[in-house]
C-alpha positions, 0 to 999 in steps of 0.5 A: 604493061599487061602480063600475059598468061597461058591456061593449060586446062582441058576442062572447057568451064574451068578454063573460060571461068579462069580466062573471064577472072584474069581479063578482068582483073587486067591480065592478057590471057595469050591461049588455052591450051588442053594438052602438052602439045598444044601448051608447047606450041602455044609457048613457042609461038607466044611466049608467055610470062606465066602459066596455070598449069592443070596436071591432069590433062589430055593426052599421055603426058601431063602438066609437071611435063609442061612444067620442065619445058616452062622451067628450061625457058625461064618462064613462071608457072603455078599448078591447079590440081584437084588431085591430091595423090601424094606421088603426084604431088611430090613429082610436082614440087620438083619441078619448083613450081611458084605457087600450087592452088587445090581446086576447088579454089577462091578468086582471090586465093587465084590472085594472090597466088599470081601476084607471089609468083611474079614476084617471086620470078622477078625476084629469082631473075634479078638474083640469078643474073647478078649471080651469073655476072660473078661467076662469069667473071670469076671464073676468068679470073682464075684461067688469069691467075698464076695458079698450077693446074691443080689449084686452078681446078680447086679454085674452080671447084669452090666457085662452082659448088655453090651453083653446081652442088657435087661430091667429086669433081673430076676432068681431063682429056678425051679420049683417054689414053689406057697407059696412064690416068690423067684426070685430076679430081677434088672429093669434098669431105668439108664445107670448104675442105677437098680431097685431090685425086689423082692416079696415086690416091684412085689407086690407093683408094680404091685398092688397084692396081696399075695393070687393072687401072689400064683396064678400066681406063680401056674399057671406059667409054666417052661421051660426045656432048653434054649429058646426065647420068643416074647410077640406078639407070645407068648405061653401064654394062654389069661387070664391065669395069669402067672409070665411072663405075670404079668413081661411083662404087668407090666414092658411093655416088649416084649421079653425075653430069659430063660436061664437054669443051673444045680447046684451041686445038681441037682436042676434047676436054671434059668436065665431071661432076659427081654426087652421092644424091640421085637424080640432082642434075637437071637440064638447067645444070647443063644450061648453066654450064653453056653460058659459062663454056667461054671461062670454063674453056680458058680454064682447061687450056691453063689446067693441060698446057699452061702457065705453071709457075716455076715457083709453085710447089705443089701440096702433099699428094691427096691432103685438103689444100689451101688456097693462098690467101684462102681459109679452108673453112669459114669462120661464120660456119664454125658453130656448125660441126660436120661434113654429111652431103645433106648438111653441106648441100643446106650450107652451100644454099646458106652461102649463096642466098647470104649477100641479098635481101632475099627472105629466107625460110628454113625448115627441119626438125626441132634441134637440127640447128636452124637458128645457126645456120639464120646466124651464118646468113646474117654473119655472111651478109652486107648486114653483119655489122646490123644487129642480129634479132633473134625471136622465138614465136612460141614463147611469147604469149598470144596478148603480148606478140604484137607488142613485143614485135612491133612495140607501142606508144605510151598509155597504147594499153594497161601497163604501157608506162612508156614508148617501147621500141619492138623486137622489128625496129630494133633489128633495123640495118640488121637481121630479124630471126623469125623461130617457130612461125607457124606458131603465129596466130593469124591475125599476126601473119598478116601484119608479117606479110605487111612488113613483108611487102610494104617494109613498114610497121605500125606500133600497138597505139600508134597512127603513123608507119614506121619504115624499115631497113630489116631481112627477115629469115624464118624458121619452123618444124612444122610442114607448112603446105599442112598447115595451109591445108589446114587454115592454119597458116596463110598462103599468101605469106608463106609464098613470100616466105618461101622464096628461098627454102633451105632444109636442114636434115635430121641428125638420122638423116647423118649419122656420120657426124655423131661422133664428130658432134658428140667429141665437140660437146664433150670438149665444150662441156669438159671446158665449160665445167672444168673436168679433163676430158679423157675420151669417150667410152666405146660403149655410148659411142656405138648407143648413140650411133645405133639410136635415132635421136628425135630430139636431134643435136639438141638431144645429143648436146643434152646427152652429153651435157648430163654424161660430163656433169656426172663424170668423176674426171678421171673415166671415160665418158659414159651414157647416164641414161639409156637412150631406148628407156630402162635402167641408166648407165649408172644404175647398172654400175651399182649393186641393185637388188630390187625394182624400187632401187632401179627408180630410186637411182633415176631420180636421183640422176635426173634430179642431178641433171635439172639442177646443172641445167638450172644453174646454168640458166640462173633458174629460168625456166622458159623463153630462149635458153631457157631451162625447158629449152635446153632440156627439149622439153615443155615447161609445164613438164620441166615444173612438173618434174621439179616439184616431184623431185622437190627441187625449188626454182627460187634456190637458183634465180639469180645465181650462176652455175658454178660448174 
């Protein structure tokens, strides 16, 4: 069956060019449309299974405009744009476009470009569906069990965080009544930790009292249907104290979306949900939502008039609480230390993608955690019992790559003494981590997008494909679309890589999980070398705090490995470097009367810190933890450094640290 396409395009010769290419390559183009309205019409009446969208056109509004309306009738689209204006862009990928080609473009970068995107949507539709027919039914499920309301509402909060991401989710009848606060409410402060908020705790919080709460709650307004607010738009009248301003300063939240159920008798149940970013909720939210009223209807009944089990006894009033027979936190997620929205909202992703096949593209800087987090999807997955094959694309060089992941016959080339299994085959019913692969060349992207699409292989010598059973999950620093731009990187394969993005933010981006992070290393350290651990000193707590860290976790784990390898195990630890440059820590500590001595004691405490790493690695220097790696520098400048500082690989190859 032809797929039908609609061309939104207001330039005559673009258009028919366009139409003259699909036909002929078997797709039915249903219309050409030259403005919003027109492409609006044209869907309503027509319905089609995927558009080519200009953004510029004719008229006031635009394509990213056609783009929501596509999105909210769950039809595929992909953008044609001559314009590269990087506010336009950026309003553009907010829409989730499937695709996005720069005119002027090639035929065949037109083709392939719609052959991702279909299957990108057939895709996202199978997964959605499957998706909805668990929440569905677990949502039922919970309005079924012998919970009080309370743990009704907690267990229908960790349902929907995944689906629904917020920071506070709150609900209870409407109107309100101004002589006491009902609402019951959970404010996340973990993966898998809440806060409850009731009366007591908003009180204590927010530091009211009764008398001013009964204010608010009068002046709080209600809200008829389903709808979204953004606190930098809101409709709240300045210093008129309401409920969803005293929520949004309190708890610093800067969206949130009301959603509205009638019960059996006719009173007005609402559902809040809250979040510290802008502008999250969506229309698809609210659709989301619709579909599951029928549970979350049964749900409300349970939480205002039923069934609470005599037997239940009730937690300590605004404590985390378990779930029985639930963990608080996941086990997979434990190497992962704190609890900013930013990281929690990437974890969520993490969570929800892990039970399918989907491919998984992660992004974020060098040292923000991504092969953990490929580690997680692999431990939460059907394949956590296959093997988890991790591969850093950068440090294999350029001769031996497709060796090395595909493997070869004996005799396939010089040195090739016997048949040798490759890093895919190896990962077979398992897991492959792709780290680094915008470090690929491009003759090897090719035959990634092959194992992508035919989930085969062929080894170096070889005639006869090898079928395979592997999930593939990437990760790079770089920023691919730039590298696409650039010719560095395939198109075609990073839309196959992309079918489900999670980036994870810098360690700048949060800040407030420095000194959970920086505790967990200097505990891990202090064990691992066997020291005490008797705290850290107020002053690198506030340096680390103050500083930016480029180098992310990575840098920090560093940092604190040098400050335990040079404590004395009886001070606190302290900075052994200073992370904005100039003197160490421990050269203030001594008597330096001259320049030469300033220089003198960095190296030395460098020289200290390579060889403890080196020891470490038994004298490896490069590949996967490697010396350079852990330090978060190149080789080439780690052998640099030893051979000033006189420190000799051979001393330490095949040996182990003994710290």
């Amino acid at each position: 069956m032809k797929k039908k396409v609609l061309i939104v395009e207001d330039e005559f010769i673009v258009a028919n060019n366009l139409r003259q290419v699909l036909q002929r390559f078997g797709y039915e183009v249903s219309g050409i449309a030259i403005s919003a309205e027109e492409a609006e019409a044209h869907i309503q009446s027509h319905k089609p299974d995927i558009a080519l969208l200009d953004i510029r056109l004719q008229g006031e509004r635009s394509g990213i405009d056609i783009a929501r309306k596509l999105k909210a009738e769950n039809i595929a689209f992909i953008y044609l744009s001559a314009n590269s204006n990087q506010q336009i862009l950026e309003e553009a990928k907010t829409t989730d476009p499937y695709g996005f080609l720069v005119k002027p473009f090639r035929k065949k970068d037109l083709l392939v470009m719609l052959d991702i995107a279909w299957y990108r949507h057939m895709h996202a539709i199978e997964t959605k569906t499957n998706q909805e027919g668990l929440l569905q039914q677990q949502i039922m499920d919970t309005s079924h069990e012998s919970l009080d309301s309370r743990q009704k509402l907690l267990k229908l909060a960790r349902i929907l965080q995944p689906h629904l991401p917020f920071d506070l989710i709150s609900s209870g009848l409407r109107p309100f009544n101004a002589a006491q606060y009902n609402d019951k409410g959970y404010l996340r402060i973990g993966f898998d930790e809440y806060q409850f908020i009731g009366e007591k705790e908003l009180l204590t919080i927010a530091h009211l009292k009764r008398t001013s709460l009964a204010v608010i709650l009068a002046n709080s307004h209600t809200d008829i249907n389903a709808i979204i607010y953004n606190y930098e738009t809101g409709h709240e009248k300045p210093n008129i104290p309401s409920i969803q301003k005293t929520l949004t300063e309190t708890f610093d939240l800067q969206s949130y979306l009301v959603f509205p159920v009638t019960l059996s008798n006719g009173l007005s149940f609402h559902y809040f949900f809250y979040s510290r970013q802008r502008a999250v909720y969506a229309f698809q939210h609210i659709a989301l939502l619709n579909r599951l009223r029928i549970g979350l209807t049964a749900v409300a009944e349970k939480i205002i008039y039923g069934d609470d089990p005599a037997t239940s006894m009730p937690d300590e009033a605004g404590s985390p609480r378990r779930l029985p027979g639930g963990a608080l936190h996941r086990p997979e997620f434990s190497p992962i230390i704190g609890n900013h929205h930013l990281l929690l909202a990437a974890l969520d992703l993490t969570a929800q993608v892990a039970p399918y096949n989907t491919s998984v593209l992660i992004l974020g800087e060098s040292g923000t955690g991504k092969e953990k987090v490929a580690q997680a999807i692999h431990l939460l997955s059907p394949r956590k019992n296959g093997p988890f094959i991790k591969v850093n694309c950068a440090a294999i060089p350029t001769a031996l790559i497709e060796s090395e992941l595909f493997g070869h016959e004996k005799g396939a080339f010089t040195g090739a003494i016997e048949k040798r299994k490759g890093r895919f085959e190896q990962a077979d019913g398992g897991t492959i981590f792709l780290d680094e692969i915008g470090e690929l060349p491009l003759d090897m992207q090719v035959k990634i997008l092959r194992v992508l699409q035919e989930k085969e292989i062929e080894y170096v010598g070889g005639d006869s494909p090898v079928k395979l059973n592997v999930r593939i999950i990437a990760a790079t620093n770089r920023h691919l679309e730039k590298e696409v731009a650039a010719g560095n990187f395939r198109l075609d394969l990073y839309y196959r890589l992309n079918v489900f993005p999670i980036t994870l933010p810098s360690l700048r981006e949060r800040s407030s999980d420095i000194a959970g992070l920086a505790t967990y290393f200097a505990e891990k350290f202090c064990r691992e070398f066997n020291k005490p651990f008797t705290g850290i000193a107020t002053s690198m707590m506030e340096a680390m705090m103050a500083y930016d860290w480029p180098g992310n976790i990575r840098e920090l784990e560093n940092v604190l490995e040098q400050s335990v390898v040079l404590n004395d195990g009886q001070s606190k630890l302290s900075l052994r470097r200073n992370l904005a440059g100039g003197a160490t820590e421990l050269a203030r500590k001594v008597d330096i009367k001259t320049l030469d001595d300033v220089k003198r004691i960095q190296r030395e405490t460098e020289r200290d810190y390579i060889i403890s790493i080196l020891k470490k690695t038994a004298g490896r220097i490069r590949g996967a933890n490697g010396a350079a790696e852990l330090l978060n520098i190149k080789p080439t400048t780690l052998e640099s450094k030893m051979e000033k500082l006189n420190i000799k690989r051979d001393d330490f190859i095949g040996s182990t640290s003994d710290l």
